[in-house]
C-alpha positions in Angstrom: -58.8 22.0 7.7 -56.4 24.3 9.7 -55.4 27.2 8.2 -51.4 26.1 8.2 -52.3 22.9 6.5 -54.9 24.7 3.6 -51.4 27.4 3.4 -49.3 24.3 2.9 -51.4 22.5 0.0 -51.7 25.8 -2.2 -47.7 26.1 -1.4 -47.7 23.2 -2.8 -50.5 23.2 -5.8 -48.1 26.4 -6.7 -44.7 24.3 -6.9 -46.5 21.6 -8.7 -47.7 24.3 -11.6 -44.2 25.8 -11.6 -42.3 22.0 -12.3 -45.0 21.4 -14.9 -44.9 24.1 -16.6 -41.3 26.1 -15.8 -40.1 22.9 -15.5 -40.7 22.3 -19.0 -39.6 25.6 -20.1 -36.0 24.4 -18.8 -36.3 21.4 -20.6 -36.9 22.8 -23.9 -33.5 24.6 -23.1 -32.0 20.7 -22.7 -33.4 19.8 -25.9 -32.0 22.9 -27.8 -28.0 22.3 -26.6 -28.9 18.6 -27.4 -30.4 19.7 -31.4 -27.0 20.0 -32.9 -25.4 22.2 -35.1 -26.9 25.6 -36.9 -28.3 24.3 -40.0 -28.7 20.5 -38.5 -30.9 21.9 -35.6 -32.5 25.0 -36.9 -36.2 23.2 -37.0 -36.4 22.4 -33.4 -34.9 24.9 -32.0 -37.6 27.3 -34.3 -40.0 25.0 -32.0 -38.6 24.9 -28.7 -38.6 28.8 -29.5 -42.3 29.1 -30.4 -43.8 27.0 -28.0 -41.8 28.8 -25.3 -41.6 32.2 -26.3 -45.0 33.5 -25.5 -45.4 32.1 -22.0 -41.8 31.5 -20.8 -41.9 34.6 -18.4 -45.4 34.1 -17.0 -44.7 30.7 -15.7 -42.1 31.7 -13.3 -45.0 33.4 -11.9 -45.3 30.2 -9.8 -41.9 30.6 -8.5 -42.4 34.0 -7.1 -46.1 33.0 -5.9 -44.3 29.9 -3.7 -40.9 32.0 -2.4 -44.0 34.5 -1.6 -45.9 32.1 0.3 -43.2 30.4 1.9 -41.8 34.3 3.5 -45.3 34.9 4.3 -46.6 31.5 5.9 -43.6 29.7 7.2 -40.6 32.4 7.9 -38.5 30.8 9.8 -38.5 27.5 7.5 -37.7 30.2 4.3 -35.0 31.8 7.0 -33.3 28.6 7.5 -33.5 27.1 3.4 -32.7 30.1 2.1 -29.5 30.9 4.5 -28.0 27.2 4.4 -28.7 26.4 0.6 -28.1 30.1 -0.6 -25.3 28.4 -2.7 -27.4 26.2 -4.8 -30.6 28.9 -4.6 -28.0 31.8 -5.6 -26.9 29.9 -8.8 -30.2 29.1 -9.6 -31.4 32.4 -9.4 -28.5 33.7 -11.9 -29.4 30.8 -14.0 -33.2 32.2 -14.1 -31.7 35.4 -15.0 -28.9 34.2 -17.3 -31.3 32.2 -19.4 -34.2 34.7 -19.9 -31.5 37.1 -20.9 -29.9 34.6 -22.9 -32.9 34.1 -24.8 -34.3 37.1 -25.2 -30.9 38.3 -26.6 -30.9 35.3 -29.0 -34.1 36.1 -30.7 -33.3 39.9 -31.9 -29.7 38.7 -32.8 -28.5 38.5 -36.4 -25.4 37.7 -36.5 -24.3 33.6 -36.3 -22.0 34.4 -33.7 -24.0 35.9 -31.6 -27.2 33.9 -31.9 -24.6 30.9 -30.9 -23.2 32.3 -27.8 -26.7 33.4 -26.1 -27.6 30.1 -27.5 -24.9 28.3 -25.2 -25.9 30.7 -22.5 -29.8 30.1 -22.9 -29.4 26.1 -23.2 -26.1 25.8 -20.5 -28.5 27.7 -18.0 -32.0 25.7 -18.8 -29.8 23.0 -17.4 -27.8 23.5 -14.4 -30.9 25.5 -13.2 -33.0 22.5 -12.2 -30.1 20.6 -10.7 -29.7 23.2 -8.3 -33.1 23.7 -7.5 -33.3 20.0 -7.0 -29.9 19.7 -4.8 -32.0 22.2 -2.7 -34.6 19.9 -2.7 -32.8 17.1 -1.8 -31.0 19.1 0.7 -34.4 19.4 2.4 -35.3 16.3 1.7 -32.6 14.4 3.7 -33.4 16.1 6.4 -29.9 18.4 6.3 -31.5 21.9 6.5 -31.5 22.4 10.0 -33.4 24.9 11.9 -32.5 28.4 12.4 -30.4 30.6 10.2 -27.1 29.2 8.6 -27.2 26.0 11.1 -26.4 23.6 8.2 -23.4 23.2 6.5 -23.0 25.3 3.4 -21.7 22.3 1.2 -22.8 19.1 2.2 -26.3 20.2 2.5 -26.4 20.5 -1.1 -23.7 18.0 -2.3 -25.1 14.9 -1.2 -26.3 11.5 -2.9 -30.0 12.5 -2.6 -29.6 15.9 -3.4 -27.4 15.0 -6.4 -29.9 12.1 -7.2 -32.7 14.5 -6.9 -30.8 17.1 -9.1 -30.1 14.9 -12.1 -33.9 13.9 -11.4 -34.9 17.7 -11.8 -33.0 17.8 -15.1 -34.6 14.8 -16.6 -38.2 15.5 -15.6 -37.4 19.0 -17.1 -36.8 17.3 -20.6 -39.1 14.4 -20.3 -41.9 17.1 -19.6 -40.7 19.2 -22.7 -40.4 16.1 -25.1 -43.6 15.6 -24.7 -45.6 18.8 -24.5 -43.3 19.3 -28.3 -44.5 16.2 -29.7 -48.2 17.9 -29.6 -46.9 21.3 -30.4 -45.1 19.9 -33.6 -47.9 17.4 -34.5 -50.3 20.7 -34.2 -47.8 22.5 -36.7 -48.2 19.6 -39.4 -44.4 18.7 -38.5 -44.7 14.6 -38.7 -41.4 14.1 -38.8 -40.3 16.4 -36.1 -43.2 15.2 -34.1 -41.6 11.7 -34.1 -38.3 13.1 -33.4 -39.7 14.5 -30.1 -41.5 11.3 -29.3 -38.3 9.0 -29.8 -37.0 11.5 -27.3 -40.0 11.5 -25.0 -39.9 7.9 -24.6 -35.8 7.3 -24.5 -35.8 10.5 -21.2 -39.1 8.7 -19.8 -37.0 5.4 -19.2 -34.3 7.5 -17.8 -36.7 9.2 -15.5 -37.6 6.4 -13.9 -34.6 4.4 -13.5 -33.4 7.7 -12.3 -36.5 7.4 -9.9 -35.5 3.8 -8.6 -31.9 4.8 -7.9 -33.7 7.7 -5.7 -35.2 5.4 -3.8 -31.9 3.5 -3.2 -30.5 6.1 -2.0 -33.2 7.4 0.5 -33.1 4.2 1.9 -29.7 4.8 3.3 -29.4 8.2 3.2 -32.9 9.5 4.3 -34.8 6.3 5.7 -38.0 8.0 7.1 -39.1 9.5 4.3 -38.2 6.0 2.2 -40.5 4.5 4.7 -43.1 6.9 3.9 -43.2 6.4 0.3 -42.5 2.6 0.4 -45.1 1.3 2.8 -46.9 4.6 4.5 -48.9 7.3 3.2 -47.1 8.7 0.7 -47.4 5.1 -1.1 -50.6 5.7 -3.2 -48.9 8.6 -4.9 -45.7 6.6 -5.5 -47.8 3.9 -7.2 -49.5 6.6 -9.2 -46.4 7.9 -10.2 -45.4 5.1 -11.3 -48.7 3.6 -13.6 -49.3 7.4 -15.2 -45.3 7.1 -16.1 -46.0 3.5 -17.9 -49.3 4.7 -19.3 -47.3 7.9 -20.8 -44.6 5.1 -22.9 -47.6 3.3 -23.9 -48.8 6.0 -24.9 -46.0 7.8 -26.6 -45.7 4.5 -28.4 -49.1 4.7 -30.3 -48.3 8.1 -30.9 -51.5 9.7 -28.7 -49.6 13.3 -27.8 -52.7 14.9 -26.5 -53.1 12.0 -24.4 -50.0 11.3 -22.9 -49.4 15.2 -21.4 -52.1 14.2 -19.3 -51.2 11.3 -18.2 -47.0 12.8 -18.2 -48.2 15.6 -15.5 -49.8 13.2 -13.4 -47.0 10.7 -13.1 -44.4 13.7 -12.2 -47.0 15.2 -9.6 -47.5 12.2 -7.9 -43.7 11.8 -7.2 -43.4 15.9 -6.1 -46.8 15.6 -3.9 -45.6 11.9 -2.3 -42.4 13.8 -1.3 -44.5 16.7 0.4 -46.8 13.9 1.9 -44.2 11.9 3.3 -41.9 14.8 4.7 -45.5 15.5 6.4 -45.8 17.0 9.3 -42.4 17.8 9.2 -40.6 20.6 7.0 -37.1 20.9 9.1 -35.7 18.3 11.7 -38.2 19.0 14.8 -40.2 21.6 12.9 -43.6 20.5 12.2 -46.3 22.7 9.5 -47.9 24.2 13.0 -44.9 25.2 15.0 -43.5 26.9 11.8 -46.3 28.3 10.6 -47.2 32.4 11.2 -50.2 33.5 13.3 -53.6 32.7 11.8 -54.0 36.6 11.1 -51.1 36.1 8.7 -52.2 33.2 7.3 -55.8 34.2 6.7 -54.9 37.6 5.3 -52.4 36.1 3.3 -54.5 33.2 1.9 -57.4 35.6 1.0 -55.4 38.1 -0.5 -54.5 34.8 -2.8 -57.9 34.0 -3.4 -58.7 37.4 -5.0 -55.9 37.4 -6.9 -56.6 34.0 -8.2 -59.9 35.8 -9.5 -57.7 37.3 -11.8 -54.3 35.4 -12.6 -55.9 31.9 -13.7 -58.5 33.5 -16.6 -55.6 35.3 -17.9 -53.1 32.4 -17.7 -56.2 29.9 -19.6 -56.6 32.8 -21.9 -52.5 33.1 -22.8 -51.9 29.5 -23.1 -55.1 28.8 -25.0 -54.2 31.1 -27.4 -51.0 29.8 -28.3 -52.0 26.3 -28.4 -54.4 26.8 -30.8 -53.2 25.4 -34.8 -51.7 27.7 -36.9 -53.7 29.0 -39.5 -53.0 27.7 -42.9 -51.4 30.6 -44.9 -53.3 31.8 -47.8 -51.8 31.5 -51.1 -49.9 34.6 -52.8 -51.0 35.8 -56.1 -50.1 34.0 -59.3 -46.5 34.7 -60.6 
């Protein structure tokens, strides 16, 4: 395989770790402004806090490994995203911040007050983060990121039906993906109750998610008809259809109440819609830019993807070993001495 194309697919095996697993992160934001008050909410919130708390800053690893690759292996596609969507990219990058402040300033708070104001600022941010990331996407998407630096129009390359379908998309996937990565977490903890809470959750966001799917579809038909054709009836089909059967496999499943199961089968159906996207874009990445033409020199692209490779050597043992660890049940506590 070419070098441009192998640079493309781990561009892309990078974006598909970030969505999965930053993308949950976000929605565990969702599902704490959707808890509810201070007492009413405490529990999940305790558990959206736990199961994020340990990891939330290493998985925006993958964010900084594709914005790396994508300077790196395709500069003038990163010139021209980054200069026509710096709206969107610029609020999402102060929502990154915003929220990992927000968060962090939550946990060492004491006061009501203030745990409740980074608590807005942690959950408001967790969700206008993905929309914009996913206007980008759209942007891209529809084709209205032209080539060359600032060539697109600052506003309606980002304020568009697909890239406001593909925003609200971003959002839901966020908290479908963190409903159901909670249901296992709070089933692990010996939480029934809160376990099923997540799961009526999982499976109310999953039928969202893909009637929020099919209206995508409507709307690339009109809006962005090549790439509709390409995940309708050419390549990018199989994925689509894959999409589809892991994201009915993941109700049933949430319905009998398998949570190990159904992250599985949850990643798989969100995967196959982000990789039939990169698929049927393929070989194009901007109007009349194909993978090759924007691609750096093979010197670039070797040095860059070995440098990766070593570095893999050492960032995927450590990432096992950190999630492992906290996935693990909690020990039961021993009992204190007799009173």
């Amino acid at each position: 395989m070419p070098l441009p194309e192998i640079m493309m697919a781990v561009l892309w095996v990078g974006l598909s770790a970030y969505v999965l697993f930053g993308g949950a992160d976000f929605g565990g934001g969702v599902w704490d402004l959707l808890a509810g008050g201070a007492v009413r909410g405490r529990e999940q919130r305790d558990l959206v806090e736990h199961a994020i708390g340990p990891v939330w800053e290493a998985n925006h690893v993958w964010l900084i490994f594709v914005i790396v690759l994508m300077w790196t292996g395709i500069p003038s596609v990163f010139g021209a995203v980054t200069s026509t969507l710096y709206i969107p990219l610029t609020l999402a990058a102060l929502g990154v911040i915003a929220r990992g402040a927000a968060f962090a300033f939550r946990k060492a708070s004491v006061r009501l007050w203030q745990r409740r104001l980074f608590g807005a600022a942690f959950a408001f941010s967790s969700v206008v983060t993905p929309f914009f990331l996913g206007a980008a996407a759209g942007g891209i998407a529809s084709g209205r990121v032209p080539p060359g630096l600032a060539k697109g129009d600052l506003i309606s390359s980002w304020v568009n039906p697909t890239s406001l379908v593909s925003g609200a998309l971003a959002v839901g996937t966020a908290a479908y993906l963190a409903a159901v990565y909670l249901t296992r977490d709070a089933q692990r903890d010996h939480r029934p109750a809160l376990a099923e809470a997540f799961r009526r959750r999982a499976l109310a966001t999953g039928v969202v998610v893909g009637l929020l799917s099919a209206a995508g579809l409507v709307v690339l038909s009109a809006d962005a008809p090549r790439l509709f054709a390409e995940l309708t009836s050419g390549r990018a089909l199989p994925l689509l259809v894959l999409s589809v059967l892991s994201g009915l496999a993941s109700l049933v499943l949430l319905w009998f109440r398998a949570y190990l199961a159904v992250r599985l089968t949850a990643a798989v159906a969100v995967v196959g819609l982000l990789w039939g996207w990169g698929i049927g874009q393929y070989p194009e990445l901007l109007p009349g830019v194909t993978v090759r033409r924007a691609a750096a020199t093979d010197a670039v692209l070797a040095a860059s993807l070995g440098s990766l490779a070593v570095g893999t050597l050492l960032l995927l043992p450590s990432l096992w070993l950190l999630y492992a660890t906290f996935q693990r049940p909690a020990e039961p506590a021993e009992p204190g001495p007799p009173a």
